[in-house]
PDBQT receptor file of N, H, CA, C and O in Angstrom, charges set to zero:
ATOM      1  N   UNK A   1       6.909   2.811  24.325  1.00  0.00    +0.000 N 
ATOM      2  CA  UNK A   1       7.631   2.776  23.075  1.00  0.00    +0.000 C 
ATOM      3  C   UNK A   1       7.219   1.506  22.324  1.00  0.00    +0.000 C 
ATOM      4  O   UNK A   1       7.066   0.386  22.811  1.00  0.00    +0.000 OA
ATOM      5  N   UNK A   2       7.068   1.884  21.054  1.00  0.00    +0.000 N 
ATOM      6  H   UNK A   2       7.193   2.794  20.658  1.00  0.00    +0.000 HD
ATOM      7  CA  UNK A   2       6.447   0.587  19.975  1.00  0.00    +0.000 C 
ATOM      8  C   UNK A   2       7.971   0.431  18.620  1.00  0.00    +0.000 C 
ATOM      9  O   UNK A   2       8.467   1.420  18.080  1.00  0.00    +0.000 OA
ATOM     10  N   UNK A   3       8.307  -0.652  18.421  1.00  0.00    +0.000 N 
ATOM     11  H   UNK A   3       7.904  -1.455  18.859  1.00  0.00    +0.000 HD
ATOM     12  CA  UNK A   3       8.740  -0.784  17.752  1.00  0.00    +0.000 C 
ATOM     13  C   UNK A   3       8.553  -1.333  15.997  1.00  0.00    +0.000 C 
ATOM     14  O   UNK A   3       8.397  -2.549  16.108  1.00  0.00    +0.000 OA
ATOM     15  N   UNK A   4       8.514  -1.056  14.820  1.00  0.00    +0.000 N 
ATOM     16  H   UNK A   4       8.641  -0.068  14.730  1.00  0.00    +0.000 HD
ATOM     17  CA  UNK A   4       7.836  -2.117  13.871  1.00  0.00    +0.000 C 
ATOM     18  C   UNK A   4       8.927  -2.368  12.453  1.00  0.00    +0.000 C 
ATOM     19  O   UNK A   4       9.471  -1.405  11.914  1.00  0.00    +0.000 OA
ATOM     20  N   UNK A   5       9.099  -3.570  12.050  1.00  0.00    +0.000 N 
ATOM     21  H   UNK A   5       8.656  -4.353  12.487  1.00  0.00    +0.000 HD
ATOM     22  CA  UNK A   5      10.102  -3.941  11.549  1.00  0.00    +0.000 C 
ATOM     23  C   UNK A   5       9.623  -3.915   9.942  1.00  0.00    +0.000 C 
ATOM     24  O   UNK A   5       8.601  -4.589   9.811  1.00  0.00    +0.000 OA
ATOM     25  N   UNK A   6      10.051  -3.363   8.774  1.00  0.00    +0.000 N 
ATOM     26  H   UNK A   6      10.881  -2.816   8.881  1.00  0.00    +0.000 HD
ATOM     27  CA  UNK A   6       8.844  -3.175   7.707  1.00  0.00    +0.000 C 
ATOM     28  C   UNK A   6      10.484  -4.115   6.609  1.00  0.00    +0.000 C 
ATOM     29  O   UNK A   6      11.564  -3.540   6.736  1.00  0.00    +0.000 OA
ATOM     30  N   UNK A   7      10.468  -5.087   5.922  1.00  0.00    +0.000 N 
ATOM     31  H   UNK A   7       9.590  -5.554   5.819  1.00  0.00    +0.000 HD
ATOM     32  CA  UNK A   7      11.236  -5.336   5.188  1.00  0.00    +0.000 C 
ATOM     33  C   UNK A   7      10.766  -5.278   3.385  1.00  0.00    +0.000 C 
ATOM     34  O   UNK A   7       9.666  -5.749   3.096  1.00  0.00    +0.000 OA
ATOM     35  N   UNK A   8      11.352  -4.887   2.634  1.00  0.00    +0.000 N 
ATOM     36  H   UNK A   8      12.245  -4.504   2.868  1.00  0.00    +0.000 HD
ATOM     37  CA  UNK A   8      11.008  -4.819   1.423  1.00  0.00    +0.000 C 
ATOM     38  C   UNK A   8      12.330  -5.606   0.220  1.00  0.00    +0.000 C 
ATOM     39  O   UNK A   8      13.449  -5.442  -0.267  1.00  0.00    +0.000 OA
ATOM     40  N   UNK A   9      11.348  -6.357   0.261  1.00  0.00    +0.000 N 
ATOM     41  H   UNK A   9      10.439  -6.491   0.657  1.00  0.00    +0.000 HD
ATOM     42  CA  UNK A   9      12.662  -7.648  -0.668  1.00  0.00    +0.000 C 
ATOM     43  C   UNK A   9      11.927  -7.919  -2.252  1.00  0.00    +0.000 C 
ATOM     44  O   UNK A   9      10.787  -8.351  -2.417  1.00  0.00    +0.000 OA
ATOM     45  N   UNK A  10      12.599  -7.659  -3.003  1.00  0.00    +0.000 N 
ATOM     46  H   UNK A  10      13.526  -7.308  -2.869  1.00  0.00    +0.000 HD
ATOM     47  CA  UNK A  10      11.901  -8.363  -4.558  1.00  0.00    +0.000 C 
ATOM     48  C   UNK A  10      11.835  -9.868  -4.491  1.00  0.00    +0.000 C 
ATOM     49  O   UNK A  10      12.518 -10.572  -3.747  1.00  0.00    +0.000 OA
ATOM     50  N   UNK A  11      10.822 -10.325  -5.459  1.00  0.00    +0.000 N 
ATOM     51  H   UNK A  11      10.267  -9.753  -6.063  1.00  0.00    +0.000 HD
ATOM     52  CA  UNK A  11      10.463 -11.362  -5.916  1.00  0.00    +0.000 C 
ATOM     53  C   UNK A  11      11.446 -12.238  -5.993  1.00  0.00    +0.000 C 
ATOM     54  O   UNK A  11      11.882 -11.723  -7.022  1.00  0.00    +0.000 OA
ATOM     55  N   UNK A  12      12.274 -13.225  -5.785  1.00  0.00    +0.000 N 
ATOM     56  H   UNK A  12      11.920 -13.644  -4.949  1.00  0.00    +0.000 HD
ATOM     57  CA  UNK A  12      13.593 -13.926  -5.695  1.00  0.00    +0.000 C 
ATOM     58  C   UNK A  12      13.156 -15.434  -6.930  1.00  0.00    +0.000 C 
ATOM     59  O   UNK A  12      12.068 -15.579  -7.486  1.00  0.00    +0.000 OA
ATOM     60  N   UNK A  13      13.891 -15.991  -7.011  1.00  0.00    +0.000 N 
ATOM     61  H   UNK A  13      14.775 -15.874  -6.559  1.00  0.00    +0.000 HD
ATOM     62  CA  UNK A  13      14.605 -15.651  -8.117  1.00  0.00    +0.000 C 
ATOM     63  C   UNK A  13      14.393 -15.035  -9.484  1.00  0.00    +0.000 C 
ATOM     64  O   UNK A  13      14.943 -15.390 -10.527  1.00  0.00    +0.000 OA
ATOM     65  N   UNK A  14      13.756 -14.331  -9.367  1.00  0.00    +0.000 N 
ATOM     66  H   UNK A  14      13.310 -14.043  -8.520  1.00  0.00    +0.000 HD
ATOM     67  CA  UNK A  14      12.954 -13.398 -11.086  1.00  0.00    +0.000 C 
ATOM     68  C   UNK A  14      14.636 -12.331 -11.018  1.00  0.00    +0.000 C 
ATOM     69  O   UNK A  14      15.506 -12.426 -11.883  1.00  0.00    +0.000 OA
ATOM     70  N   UNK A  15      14.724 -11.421  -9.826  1.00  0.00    +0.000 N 
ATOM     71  H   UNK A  15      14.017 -11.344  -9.123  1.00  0.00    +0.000 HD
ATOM     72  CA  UNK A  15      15.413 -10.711 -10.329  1.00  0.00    +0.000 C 
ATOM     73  C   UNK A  15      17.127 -10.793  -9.733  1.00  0.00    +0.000 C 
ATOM     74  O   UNK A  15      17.817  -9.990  -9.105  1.00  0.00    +0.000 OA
ATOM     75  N   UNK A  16      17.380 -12.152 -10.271  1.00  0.00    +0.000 N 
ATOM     76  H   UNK A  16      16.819 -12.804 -10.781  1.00  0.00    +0.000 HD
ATOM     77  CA  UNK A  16      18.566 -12.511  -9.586  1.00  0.00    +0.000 C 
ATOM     78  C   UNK A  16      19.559 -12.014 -11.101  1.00  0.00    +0.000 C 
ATOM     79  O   UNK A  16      18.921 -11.565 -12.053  1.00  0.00    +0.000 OA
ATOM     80  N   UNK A  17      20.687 -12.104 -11.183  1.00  0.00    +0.000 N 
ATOM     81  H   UNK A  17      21.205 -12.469 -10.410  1.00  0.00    +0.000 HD
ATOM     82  CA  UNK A  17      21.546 -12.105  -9.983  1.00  0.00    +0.000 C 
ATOM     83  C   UNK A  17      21.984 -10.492  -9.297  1.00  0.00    +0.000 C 
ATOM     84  O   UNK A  17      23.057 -10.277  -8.733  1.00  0.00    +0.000 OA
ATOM     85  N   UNK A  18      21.136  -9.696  -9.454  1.00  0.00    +0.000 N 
ATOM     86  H   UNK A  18      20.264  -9.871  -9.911  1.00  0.00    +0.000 HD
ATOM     87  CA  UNK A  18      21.704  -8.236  -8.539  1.00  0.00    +0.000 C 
ATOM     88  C   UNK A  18      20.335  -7.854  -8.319  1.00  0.00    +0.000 C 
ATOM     89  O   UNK A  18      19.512  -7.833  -9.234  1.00  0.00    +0.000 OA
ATOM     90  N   UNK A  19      20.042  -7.520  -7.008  1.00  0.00    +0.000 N 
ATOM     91  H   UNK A  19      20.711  -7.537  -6.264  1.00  0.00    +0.000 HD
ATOM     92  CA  UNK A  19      19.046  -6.852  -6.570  1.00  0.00    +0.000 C 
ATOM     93  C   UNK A  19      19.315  -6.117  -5.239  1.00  0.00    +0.000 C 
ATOM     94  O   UNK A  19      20.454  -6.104  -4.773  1.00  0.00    +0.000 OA
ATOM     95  N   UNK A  20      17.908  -5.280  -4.393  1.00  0.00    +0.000 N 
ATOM     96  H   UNK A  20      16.982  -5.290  -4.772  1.00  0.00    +0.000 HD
ATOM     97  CA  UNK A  20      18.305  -4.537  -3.607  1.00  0.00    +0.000 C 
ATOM     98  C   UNK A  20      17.583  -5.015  -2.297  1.00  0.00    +0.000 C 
ATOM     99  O   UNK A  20      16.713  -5.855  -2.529  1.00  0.00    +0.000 OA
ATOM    100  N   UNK A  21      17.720  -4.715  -1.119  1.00  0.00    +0.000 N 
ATOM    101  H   UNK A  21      18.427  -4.033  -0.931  1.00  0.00    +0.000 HD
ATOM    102  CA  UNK A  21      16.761  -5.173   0.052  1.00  0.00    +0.000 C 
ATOM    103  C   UNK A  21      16.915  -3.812   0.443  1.00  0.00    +0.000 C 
ATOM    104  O   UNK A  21      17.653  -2.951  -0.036  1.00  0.00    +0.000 OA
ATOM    105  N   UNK A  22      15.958  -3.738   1.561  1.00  0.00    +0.000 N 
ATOM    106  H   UNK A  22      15.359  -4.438   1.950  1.00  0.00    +0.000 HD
ATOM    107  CA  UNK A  22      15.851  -2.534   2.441  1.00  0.00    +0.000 C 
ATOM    108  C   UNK A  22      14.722  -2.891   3.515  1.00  0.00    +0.000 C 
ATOM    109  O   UNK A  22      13.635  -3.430   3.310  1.00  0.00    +0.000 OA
ATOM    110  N   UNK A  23      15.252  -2.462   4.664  1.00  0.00    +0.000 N 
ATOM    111  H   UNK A  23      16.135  -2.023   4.830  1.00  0.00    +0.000 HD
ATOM    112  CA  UNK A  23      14.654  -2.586   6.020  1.00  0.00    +0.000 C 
ATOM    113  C   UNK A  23      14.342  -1.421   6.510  1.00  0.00    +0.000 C 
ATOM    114  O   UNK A  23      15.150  -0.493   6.534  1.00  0.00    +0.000 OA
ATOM    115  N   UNK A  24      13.059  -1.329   6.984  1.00  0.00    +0.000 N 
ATOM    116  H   UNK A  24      12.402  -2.083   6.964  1.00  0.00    +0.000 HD
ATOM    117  CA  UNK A  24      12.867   0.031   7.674  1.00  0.00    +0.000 C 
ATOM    118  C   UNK A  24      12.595  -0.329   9.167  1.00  0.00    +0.000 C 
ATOM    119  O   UNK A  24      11.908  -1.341   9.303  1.00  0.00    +0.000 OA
ATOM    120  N   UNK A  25      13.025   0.341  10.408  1.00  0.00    +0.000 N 
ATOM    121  H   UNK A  25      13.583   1.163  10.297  1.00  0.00    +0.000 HD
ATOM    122  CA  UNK A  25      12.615   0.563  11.303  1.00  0.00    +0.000 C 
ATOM    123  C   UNK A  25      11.990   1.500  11.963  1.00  0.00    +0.000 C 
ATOM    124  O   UNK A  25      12.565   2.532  12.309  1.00  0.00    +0.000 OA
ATOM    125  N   UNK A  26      10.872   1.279  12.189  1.00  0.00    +0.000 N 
ATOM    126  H   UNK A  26      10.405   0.440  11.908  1.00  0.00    +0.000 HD
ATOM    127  CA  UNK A  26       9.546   2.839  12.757  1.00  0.00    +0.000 C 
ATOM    128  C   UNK A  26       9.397   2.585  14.333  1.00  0.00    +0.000 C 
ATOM    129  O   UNK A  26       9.197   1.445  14.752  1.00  0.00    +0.000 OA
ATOM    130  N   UNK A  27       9.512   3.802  15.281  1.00  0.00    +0.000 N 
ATOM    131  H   UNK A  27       9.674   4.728  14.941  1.00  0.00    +0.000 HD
ATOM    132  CA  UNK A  27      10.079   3.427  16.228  1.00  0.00    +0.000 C 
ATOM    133  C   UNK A  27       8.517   4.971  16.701  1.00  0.00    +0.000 C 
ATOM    134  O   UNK A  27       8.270   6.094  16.260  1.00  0.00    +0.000 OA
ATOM    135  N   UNK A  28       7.878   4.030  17.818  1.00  0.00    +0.000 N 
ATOM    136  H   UNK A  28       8.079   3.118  18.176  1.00  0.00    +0.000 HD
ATOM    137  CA  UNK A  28       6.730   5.479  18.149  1.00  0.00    +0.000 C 
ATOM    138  C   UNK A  28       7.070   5.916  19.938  1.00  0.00    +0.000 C 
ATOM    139  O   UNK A  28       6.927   5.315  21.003  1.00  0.00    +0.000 OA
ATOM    140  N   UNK A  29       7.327   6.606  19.736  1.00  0.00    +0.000 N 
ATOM    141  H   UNK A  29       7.442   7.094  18.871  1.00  0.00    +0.000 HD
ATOM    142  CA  UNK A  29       8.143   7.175  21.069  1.00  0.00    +0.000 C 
ATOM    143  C   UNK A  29       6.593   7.463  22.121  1.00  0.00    +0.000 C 
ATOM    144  O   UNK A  29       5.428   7.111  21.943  1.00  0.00    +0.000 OA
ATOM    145  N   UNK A  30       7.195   8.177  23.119  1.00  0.00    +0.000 N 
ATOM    146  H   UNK A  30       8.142   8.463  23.264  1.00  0.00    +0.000 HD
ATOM    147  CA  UNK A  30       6.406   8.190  24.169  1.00  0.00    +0.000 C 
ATOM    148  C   UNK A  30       5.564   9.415  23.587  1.00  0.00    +0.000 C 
ATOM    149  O   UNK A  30       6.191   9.855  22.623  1.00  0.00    +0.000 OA
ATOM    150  N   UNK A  31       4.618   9.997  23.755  1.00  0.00    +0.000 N 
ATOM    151  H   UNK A  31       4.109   9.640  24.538  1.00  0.00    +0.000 HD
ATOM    152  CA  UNK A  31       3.521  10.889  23.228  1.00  0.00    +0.000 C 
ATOM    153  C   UNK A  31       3.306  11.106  21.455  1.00  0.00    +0.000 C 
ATOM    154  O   UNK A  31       3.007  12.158  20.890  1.00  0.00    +0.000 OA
ATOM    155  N   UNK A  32       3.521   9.978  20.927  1.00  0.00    +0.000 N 
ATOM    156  H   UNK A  32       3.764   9.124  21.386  1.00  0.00    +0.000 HD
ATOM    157  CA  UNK A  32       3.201   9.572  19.906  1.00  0.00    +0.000 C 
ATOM    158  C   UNK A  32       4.169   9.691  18.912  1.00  0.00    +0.000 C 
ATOM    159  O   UNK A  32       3.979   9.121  17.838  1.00  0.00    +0.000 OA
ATOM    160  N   UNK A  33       5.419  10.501  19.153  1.00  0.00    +0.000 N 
ATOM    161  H   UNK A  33       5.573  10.964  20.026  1.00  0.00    +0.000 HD
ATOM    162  CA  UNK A  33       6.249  10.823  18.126  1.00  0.00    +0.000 C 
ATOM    163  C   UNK A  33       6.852   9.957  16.960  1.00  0.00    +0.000 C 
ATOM    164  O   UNK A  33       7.775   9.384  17.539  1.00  0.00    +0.000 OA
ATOM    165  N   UNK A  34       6.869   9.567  15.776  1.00  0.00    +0.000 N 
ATOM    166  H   UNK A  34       6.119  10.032  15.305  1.00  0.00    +0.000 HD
ATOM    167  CA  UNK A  34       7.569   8.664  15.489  1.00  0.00    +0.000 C 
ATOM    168  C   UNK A  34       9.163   8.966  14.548  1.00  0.00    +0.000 C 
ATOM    169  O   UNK A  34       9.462   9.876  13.774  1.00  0.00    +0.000 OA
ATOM    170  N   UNK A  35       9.782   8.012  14.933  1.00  0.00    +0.000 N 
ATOM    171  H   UNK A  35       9.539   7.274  15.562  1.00  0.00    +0.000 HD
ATOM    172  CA  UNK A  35      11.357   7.790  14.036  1.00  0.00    +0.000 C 
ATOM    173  C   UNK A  35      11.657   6.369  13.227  1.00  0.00    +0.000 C 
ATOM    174  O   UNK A  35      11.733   5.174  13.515  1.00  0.00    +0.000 OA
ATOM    175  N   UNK A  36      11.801   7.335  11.857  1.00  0.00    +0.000 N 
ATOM    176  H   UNK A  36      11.739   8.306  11.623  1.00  0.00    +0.000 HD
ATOM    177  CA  UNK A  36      12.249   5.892  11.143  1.00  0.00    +0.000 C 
ATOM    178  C   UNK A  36      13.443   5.678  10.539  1.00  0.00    +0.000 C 
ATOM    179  O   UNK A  36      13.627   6.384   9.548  1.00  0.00    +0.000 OA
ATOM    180  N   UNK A  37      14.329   4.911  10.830  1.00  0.00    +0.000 N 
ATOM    181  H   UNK A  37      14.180   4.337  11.635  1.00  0.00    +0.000 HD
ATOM    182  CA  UNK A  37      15.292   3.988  10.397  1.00  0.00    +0.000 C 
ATOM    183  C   UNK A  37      15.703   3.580   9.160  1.00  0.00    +0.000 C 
ATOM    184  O   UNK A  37      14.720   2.843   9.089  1.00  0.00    +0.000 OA
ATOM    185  N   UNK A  38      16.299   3.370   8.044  1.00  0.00    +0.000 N 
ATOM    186  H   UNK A  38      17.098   3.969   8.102  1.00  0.00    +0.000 HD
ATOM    187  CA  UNK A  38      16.489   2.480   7.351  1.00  0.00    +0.000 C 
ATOM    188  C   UNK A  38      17.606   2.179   6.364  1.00  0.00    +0.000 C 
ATOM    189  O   UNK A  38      18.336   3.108   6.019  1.00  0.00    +0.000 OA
ATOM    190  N   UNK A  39      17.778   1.082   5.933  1.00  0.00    +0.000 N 
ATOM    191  H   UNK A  39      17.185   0.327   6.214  1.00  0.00    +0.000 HD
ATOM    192  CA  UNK A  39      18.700   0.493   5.430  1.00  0.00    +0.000 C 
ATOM    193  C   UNK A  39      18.999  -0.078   4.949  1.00  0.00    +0.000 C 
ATOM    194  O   UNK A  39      19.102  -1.220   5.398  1.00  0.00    +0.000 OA
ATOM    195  N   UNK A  40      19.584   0.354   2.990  1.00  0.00    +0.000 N 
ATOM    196  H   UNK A  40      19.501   1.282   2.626  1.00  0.00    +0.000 HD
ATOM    197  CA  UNK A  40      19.816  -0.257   1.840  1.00  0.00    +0.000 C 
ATOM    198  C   UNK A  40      20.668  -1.357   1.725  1.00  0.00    +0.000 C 
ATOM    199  O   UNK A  40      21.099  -1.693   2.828  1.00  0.00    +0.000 OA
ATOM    200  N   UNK A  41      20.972  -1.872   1.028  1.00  0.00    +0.000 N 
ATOM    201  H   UNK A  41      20.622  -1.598   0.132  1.00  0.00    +0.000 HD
ATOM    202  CA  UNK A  41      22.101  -2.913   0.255  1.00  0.00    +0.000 C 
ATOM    203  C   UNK A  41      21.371  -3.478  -0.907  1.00  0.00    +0.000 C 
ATOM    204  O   UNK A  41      20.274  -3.980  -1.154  1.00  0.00    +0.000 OA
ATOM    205  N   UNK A  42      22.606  -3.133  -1.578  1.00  0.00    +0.000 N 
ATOM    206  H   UNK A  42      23.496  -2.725  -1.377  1.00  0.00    +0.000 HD
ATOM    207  CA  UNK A  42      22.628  -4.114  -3.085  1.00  0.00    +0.000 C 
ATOM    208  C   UNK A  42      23.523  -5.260  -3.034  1.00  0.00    +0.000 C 
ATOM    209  O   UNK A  42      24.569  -5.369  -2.394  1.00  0.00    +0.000 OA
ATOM    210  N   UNK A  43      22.958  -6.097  -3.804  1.00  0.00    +0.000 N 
ATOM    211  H   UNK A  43      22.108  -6.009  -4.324  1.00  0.00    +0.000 HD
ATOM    212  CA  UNK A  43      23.874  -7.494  -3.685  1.00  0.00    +0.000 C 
ATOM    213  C   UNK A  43      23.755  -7.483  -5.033  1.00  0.00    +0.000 C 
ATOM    214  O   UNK A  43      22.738  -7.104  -5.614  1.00  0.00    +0.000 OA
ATOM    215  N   UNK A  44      24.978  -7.972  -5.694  1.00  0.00    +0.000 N 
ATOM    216  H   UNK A  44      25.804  -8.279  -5.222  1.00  0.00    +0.000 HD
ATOM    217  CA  UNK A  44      25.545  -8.531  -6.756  1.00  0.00    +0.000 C 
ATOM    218  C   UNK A  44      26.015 -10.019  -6.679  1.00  0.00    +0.000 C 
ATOM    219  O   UNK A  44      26.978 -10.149  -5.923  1.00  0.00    +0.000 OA
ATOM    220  N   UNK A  45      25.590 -11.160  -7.257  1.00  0.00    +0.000 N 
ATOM    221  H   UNK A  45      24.808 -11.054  -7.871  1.00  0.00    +0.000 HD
ATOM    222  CA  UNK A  45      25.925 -12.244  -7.583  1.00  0.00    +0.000 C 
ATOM    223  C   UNK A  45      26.723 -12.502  -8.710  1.00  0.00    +0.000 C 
ATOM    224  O   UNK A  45      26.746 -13.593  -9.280  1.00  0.00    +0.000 OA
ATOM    225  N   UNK A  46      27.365 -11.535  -9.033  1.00  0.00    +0.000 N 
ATOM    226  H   UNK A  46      27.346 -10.649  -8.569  1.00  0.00    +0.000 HD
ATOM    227  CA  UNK A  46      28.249 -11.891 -10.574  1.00  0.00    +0.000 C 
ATOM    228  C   UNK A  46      29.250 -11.952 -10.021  1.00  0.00    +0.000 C 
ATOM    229  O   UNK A  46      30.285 -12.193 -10.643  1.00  0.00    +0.000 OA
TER     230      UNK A  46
């Protein structure tokens, strides 16, 4: 089993104060299968 951590974040501070992150997790199982994971949030600074 392989695990791989993929994060996707905007440019900081250009698009402050509300933006989004998201994390993916890709996960390759035993005879190659793979599963992916992932998970939004928005943040608001106002």
């Amino acid at each position: 089993m392989r695990a791989q951590l993929i994060h996707e974040v905007p440019d900081l501070p250009v698009v402050l104060p509300e933006f989004s992150a998201q994390t993916i997790v890709e996960v390759t199982l035993k005879g190659g299968q793979k599963r992916r994971y992932q998970k939004m949030v928005n943040i608001d600074q106002r």
